[in-house]
Structure formats: C-alpha cells, structure tokens
MARTI-99013 format. One line per 2 residues: number of its first residue (from 0); their letters; for each residue y, z, x of N, C-alpha, C, O, CB. Coordinates in pm, 1 decimal, padded with zeros to 6 digits. Glycine has a CB too. Example, Ala and Ser with C-alpha at 12.3 -4.5 7.8 and 13.67 -1.06 7.14 Angstrom:
0 = AS = -00569.0/00780.0/01319.0/-00450.0/00780.0/01230.0/-00330.0/00780.0/01320.0/-00331.9/00846.5/01423.6/-00447.3/00904.6/01130.8 | -00225.0/00708.0/01285.0/-00106.0/00714.0/01367.0/00003.0/00787.0/01290.0/00113.8/00803.9/01340.9/-00059.8/00572.5/01408.4
end
This chain:
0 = XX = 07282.2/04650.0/10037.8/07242.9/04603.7/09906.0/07208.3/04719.5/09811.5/07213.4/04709.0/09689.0/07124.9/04509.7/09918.0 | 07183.7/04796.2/09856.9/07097.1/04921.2/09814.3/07221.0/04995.6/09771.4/07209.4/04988.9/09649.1/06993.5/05004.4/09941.0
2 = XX = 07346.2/05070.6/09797.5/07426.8/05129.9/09781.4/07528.2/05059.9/09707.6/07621.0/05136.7/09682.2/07449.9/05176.3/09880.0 | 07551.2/04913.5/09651.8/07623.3/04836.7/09599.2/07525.9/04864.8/09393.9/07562.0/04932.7/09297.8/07616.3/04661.9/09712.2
4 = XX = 07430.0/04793.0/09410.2/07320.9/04812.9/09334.1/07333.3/04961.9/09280.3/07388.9/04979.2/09171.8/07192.5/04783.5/09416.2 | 07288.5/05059.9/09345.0/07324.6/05216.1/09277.2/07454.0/05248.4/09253.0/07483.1/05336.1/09171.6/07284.3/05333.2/09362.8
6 = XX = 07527.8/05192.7/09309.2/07706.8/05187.1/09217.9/07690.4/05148.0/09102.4/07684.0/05217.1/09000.7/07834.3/05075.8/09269.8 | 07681.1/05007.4/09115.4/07695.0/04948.9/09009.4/07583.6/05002.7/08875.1/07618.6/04966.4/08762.8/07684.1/04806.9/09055.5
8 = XX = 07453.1/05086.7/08885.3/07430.2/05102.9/08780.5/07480.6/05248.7/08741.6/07492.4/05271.0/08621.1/07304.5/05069.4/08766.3 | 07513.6/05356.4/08837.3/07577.2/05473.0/08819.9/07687.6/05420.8/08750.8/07690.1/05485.2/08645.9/07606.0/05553.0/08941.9
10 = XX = 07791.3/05331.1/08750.0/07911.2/05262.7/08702.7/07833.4/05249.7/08521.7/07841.2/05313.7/08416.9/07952.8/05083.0/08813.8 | 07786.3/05169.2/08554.5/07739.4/05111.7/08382.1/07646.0/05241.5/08306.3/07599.5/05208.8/08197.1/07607.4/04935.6/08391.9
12 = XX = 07623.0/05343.6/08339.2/07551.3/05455.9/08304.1/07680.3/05566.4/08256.7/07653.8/05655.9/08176.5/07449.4/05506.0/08440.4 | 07804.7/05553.1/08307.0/07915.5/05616.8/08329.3/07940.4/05527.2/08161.2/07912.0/05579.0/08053.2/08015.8/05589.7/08500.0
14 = XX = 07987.6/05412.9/08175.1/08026.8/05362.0/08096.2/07971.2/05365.0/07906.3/08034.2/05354.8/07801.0/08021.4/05262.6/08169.8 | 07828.0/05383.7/07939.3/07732.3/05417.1/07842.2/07749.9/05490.8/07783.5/07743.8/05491.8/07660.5/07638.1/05439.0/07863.3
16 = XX = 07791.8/05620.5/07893.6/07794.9/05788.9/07844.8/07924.9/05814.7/07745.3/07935.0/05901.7/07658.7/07816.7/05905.9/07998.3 | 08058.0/05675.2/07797.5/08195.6/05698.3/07744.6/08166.8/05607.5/07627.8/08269.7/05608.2/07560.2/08332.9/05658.1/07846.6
18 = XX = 08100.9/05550.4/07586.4/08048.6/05456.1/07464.3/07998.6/05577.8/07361.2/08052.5/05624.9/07261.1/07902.7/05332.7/07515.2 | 07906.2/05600.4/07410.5/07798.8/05687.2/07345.1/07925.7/05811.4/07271.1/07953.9/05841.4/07155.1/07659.2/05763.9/07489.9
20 = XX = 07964.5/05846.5/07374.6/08058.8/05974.1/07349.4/08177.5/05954.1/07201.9/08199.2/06038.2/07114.6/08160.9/05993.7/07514.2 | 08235.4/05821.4/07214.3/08290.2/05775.9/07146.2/08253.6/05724.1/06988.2/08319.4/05727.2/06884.2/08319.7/05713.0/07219.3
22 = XX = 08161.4/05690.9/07010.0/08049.7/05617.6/06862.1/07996.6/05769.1/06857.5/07961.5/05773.2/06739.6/07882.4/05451.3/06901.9 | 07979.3/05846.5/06889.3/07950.3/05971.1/06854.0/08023.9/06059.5/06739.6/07987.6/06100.9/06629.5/07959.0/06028.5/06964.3
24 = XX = 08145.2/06069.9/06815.9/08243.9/06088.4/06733.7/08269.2/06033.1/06612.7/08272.7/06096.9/06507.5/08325.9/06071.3/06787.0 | 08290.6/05893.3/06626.2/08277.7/05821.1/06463.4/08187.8/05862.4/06396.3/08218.2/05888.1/06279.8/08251.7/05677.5/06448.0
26 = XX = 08071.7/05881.3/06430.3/07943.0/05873.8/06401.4/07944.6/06037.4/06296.2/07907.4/06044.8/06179.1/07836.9/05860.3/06564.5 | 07998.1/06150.8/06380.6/08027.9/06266.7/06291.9/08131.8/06258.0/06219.1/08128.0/06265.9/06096.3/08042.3/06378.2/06352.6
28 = XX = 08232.9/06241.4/06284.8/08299.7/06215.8/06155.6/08294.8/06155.8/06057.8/08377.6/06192.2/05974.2/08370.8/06191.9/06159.2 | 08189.4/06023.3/06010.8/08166.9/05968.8/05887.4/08091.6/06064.0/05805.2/08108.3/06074.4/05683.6/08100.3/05843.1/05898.3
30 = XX = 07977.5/06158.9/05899.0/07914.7/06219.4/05847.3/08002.1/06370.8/05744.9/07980.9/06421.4/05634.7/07822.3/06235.7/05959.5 | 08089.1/06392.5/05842.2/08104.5/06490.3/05778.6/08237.0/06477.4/05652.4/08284.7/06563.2/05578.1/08118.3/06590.8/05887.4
32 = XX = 08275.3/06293.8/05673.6/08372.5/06261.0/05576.9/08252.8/06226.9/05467.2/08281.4/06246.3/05349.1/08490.7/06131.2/05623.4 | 08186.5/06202.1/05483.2/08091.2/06188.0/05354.6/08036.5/06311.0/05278.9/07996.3/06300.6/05163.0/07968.4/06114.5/05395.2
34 = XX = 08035.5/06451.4/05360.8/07998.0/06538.7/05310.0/08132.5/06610.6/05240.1/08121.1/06668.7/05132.1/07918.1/06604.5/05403.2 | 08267.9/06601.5/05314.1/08331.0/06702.2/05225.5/08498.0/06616.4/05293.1/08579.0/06651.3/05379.0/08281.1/06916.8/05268.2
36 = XX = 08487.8/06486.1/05195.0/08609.4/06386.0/05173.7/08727.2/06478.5/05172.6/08814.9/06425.0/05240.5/08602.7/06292.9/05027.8 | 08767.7/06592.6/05126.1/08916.5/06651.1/05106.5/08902.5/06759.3/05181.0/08981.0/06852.7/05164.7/08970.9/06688.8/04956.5
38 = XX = 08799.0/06766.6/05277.5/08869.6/06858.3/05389.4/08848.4/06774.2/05481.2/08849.5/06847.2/05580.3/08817.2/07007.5/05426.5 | 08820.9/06621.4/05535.1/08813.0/06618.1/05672.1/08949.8/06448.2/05641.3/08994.0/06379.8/05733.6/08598.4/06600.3/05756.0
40 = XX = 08976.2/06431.0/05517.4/09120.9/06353.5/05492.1/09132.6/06336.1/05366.4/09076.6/06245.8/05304.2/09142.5/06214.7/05555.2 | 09219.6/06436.5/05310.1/09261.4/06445.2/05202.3/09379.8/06354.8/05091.3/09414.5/06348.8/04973.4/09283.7/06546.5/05229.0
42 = XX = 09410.4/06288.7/05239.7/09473.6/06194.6/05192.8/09453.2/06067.8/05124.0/09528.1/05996.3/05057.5/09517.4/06178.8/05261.3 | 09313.4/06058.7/05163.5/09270.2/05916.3/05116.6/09109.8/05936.6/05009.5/09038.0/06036.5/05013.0/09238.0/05807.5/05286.0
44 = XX = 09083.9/05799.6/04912.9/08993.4/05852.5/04938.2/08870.8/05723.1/04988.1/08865.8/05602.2/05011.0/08973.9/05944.3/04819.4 | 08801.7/05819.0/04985.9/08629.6/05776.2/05071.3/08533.7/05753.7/04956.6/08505.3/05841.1/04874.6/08544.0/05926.8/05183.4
46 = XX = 08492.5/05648.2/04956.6/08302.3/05661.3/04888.5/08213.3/05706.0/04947.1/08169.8/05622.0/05025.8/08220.1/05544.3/04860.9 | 08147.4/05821.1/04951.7/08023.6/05813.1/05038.3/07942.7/05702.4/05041.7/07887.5/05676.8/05148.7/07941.3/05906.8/05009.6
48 = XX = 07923.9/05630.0/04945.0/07806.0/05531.4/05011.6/07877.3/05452.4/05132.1/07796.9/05398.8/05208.4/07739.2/05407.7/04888.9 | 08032.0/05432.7/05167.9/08077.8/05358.4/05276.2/08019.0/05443.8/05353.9/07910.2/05420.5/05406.7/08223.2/05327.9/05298.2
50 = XX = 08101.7/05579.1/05373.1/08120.9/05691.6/05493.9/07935.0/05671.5/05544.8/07913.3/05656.4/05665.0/08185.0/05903.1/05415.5 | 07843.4/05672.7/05470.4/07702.3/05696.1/05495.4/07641.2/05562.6/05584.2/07570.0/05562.7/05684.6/07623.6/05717.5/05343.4
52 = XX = 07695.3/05455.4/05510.2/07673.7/05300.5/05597.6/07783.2/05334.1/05725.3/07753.7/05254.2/05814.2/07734.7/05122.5/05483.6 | 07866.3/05396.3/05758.1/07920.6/05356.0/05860.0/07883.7/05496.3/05974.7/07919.5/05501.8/06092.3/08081.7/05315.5/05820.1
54 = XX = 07808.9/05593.4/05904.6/07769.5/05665.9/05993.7/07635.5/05594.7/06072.4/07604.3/05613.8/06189.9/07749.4/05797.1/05928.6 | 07562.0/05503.0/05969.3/07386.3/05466.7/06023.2/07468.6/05344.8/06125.7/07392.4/05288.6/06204.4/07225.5/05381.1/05856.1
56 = XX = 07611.6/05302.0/06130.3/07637.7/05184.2/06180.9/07627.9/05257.0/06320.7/07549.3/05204.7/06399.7/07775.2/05102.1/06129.8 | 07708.4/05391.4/06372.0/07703.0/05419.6/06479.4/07594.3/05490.5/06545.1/07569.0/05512.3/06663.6/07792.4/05463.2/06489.2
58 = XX = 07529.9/05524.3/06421.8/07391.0/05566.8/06445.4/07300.9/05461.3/06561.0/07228.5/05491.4/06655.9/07317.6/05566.9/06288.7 | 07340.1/05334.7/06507.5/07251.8/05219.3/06530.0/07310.9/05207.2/06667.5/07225.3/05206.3/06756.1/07260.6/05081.9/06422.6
60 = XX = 07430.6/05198.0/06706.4/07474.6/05167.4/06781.0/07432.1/05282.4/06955.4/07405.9/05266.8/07074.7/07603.7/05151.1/06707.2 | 07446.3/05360.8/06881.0/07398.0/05526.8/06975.7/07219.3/05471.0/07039.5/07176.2/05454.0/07153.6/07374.6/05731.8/06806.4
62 = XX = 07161.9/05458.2/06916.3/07026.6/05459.0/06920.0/06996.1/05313.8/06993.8/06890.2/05306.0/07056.1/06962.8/05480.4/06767.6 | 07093.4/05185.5/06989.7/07069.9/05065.4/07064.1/07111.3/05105.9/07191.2/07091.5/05024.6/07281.5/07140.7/04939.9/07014.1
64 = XX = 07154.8/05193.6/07214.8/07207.5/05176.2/07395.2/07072.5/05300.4/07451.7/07024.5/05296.1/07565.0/07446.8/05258.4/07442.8 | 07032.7/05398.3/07350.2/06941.8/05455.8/07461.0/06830.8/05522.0/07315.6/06850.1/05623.8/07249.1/07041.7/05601.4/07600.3
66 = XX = 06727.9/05430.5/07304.7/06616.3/05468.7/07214.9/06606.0/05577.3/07166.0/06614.5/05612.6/07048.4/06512.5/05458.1/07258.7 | 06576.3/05665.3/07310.0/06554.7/05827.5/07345.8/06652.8/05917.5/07275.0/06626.4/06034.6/07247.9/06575.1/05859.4/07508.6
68 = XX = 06759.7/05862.4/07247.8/06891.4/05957.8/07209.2/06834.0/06072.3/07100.0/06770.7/06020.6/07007.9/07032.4/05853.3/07126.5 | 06842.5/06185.5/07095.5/06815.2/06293.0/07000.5/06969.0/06281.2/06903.9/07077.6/06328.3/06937.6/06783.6/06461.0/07093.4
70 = XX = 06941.3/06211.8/06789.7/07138.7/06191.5/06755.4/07129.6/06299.2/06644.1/07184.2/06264.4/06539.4/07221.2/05991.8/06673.4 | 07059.1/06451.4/06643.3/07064.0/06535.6/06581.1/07148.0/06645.1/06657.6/07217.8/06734.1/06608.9/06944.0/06556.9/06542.5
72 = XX = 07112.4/06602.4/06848.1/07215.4/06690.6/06925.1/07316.1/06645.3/06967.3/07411.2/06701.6/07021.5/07177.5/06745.4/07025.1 | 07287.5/06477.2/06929.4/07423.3/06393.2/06937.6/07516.4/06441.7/06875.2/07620.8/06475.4/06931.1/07421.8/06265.4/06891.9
74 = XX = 07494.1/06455.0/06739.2/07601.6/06502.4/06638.1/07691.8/06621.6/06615.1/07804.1/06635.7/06566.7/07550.1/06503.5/06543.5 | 07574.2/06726.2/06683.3/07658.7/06866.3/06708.4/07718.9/06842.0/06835.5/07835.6/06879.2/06822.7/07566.8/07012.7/06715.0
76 = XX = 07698.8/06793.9/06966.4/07731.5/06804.9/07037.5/07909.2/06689.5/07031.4/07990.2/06686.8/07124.1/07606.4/06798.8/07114.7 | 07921.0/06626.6/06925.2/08020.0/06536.3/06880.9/08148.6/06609.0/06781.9/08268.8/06585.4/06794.2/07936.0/06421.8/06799.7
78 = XX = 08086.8/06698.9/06686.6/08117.0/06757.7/06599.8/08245.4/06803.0/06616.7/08328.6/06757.1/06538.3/08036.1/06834.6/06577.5 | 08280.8/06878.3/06696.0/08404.9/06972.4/06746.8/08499.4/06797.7/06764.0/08583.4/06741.6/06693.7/08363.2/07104.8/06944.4
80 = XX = 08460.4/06777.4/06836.5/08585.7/06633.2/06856.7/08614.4/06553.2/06775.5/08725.8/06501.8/06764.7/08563.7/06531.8/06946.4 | 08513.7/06529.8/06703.2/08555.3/06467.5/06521.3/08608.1/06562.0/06448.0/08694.2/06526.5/06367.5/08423.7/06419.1/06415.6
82 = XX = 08572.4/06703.2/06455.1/08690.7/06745.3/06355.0/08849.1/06700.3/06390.8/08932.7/06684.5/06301.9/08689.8/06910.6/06348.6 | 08880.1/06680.7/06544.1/09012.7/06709.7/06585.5/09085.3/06526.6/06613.7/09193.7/06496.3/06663.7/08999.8/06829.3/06747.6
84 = XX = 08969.9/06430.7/06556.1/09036.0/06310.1/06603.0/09158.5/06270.7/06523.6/09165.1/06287.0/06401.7/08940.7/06198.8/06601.6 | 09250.5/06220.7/06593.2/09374.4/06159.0/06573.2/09376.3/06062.5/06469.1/09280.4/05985.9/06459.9/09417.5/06101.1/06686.9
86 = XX = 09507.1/06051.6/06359.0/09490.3/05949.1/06255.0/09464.5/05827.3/06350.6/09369.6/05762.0/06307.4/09625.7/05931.7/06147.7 | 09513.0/05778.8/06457.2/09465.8/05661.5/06527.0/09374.5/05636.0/06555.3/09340.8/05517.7/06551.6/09497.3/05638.0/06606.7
88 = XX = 09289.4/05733.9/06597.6/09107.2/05753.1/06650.3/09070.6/05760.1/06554.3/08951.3/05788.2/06565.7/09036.4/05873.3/06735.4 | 09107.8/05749.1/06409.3/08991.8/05771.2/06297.8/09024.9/05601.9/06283.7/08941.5/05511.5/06288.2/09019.8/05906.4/06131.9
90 = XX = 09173.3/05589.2/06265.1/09178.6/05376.6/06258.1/09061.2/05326.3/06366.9/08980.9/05236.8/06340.6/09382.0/05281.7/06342.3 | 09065.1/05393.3/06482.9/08979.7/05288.2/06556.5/08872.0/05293.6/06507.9/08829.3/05181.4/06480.5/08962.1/05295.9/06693.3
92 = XX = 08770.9/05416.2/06470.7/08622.1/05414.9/06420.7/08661.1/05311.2/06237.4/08570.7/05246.5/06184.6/08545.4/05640.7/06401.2 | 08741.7/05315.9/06201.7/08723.7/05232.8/06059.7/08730.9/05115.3/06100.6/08649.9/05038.2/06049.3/08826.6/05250.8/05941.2
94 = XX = 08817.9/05063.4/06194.9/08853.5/04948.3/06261.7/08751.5/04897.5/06320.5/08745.6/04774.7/06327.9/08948.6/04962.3/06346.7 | 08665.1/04964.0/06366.8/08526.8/04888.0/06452.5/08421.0/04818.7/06323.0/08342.3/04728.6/06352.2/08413.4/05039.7/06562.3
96 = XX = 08428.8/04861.9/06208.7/08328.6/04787.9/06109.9/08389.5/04694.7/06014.4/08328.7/04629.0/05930.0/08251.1/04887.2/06024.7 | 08548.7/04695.9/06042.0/08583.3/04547.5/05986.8/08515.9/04383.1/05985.3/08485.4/04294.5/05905.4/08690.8/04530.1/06047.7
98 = XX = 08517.0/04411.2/06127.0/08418.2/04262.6/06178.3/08283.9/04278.2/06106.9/08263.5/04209.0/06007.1/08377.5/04250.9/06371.3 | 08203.4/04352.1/06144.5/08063.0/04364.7/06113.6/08098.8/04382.8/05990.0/08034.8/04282.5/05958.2/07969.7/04469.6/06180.3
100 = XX = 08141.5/04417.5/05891.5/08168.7/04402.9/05684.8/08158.2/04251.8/05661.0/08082.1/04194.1/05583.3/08369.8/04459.8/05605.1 | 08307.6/04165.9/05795.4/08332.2/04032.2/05713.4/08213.4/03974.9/05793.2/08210.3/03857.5/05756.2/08499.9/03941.9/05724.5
102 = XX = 08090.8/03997.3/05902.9/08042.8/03864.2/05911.4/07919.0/03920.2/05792.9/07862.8/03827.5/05734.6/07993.5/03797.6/06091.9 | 07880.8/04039.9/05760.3/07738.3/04069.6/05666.5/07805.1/04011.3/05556.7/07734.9/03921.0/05511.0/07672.3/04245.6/05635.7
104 = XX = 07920.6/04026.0/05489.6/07983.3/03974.4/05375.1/07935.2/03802.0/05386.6/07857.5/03763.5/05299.3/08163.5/04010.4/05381.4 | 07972.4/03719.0/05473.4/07952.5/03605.2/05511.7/07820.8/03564.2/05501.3/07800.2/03467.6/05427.9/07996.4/03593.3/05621.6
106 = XX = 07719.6/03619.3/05562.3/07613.3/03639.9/05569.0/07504.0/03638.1/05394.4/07401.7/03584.4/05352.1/07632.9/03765.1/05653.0 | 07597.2/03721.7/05351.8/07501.0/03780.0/05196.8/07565.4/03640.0/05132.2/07492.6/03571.5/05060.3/07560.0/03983.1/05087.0
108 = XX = 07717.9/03593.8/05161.5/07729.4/03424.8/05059.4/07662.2/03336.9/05088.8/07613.6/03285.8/04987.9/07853.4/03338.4/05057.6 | 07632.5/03290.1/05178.0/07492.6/03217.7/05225.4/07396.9/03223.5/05190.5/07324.9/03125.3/05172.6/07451.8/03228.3/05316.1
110 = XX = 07364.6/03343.4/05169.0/07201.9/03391.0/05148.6/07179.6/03343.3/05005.0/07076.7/03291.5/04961.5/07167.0/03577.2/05163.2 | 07338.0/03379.6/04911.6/07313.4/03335.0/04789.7/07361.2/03209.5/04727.7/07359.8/03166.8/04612.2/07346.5/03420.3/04723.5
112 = XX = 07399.9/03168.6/04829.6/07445.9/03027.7/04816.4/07316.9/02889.0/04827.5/07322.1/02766.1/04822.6/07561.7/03015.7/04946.0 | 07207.2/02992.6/04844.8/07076.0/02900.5/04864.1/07001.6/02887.5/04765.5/06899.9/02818.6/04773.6/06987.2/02939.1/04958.4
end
C-alpha cells in the first residue's frame, strides 16, 4: 500500500512540476510581451492591459497549485524558454484564456443583467 501511494503522489508532483513549468512560460512570456510588444512578436499587435491580465491569469494558476511558489524565480527561471517558444506554444498559452474570457464575459452579462 505504501509503495503504490508514494508512486502515485511522486506521479502527481511530476505532473505539477510539468504544469507549473508550462504556465510558467506563458506566464513570462505575457510578461515580457507586455513589456516590449515588437521584440517578443512583431507581427501582431498586443494591448498590455490583455498581455498583463493574462500574465496574473498564470500567475494565479502557478500560485493555485503551490502557495509557496516564489513566481519572481519562477519567472527568471522561465524566461530563456519564453523567449524561444514556438508560434504554436504561444497559440497554446493565448488559447488557454479563451474559455476563461467567454465564461467572465458571461458572467459580467448577468451581473448586469440584474
């Protein structure tokens, strides 16, 4: 029981670390697309007030899986791999706050629908 149990949370601690690692990345790269839009995609452009909400999104997300997180060494320690993410890896971090836009969008018509 004992060696099934320490799998399984070494397993989900593993899994955390590849979460964390990942929302990390988004997480700098919004930051540093908010600080300097035409060098980190020049192609498009960015509002900072998005890039800034979608950095506190992974912020939140970092900081919900482990309180403790220092996401000041999160970020450097992320930094180097957000400069180098793939136009696809930047779709997936924009792609993860689609949902969460349309249900708060949903959310705020309600609110004023009262």
């Amino acid at each position: 029981m004992i060696i099934p149990t320490f799998l399984a949370l070494a397993l989900s601690a593993s899994a955390i670390d590849q979460a964390n690692t990942a929302d990390a990345r988004c997480l700098a790269w919004f930051l540093m697309l908010e600080s300097k839009p035409d060098q980190y995609w020049p192609d498009q452009y960015w509002d900072a007030a998005f890039a800034k909400s979608a950095a506190l999104y992974y912020a939140g997300r970092i900081s919900g899986r482990d309180p403790a997180a220092d996401l000041q060494a999160v970020i450097l320690r992320a930094a180097p791999m957000a400069r180098r993410l793939s136009p696809a890896e930047r779709a997936q971090c924009r792609g993860a706050l689609k949902p969460v836009g349309v249900a708060l969008h949903g959310a705020a018509d309600l609110i004023n629908s009262r």
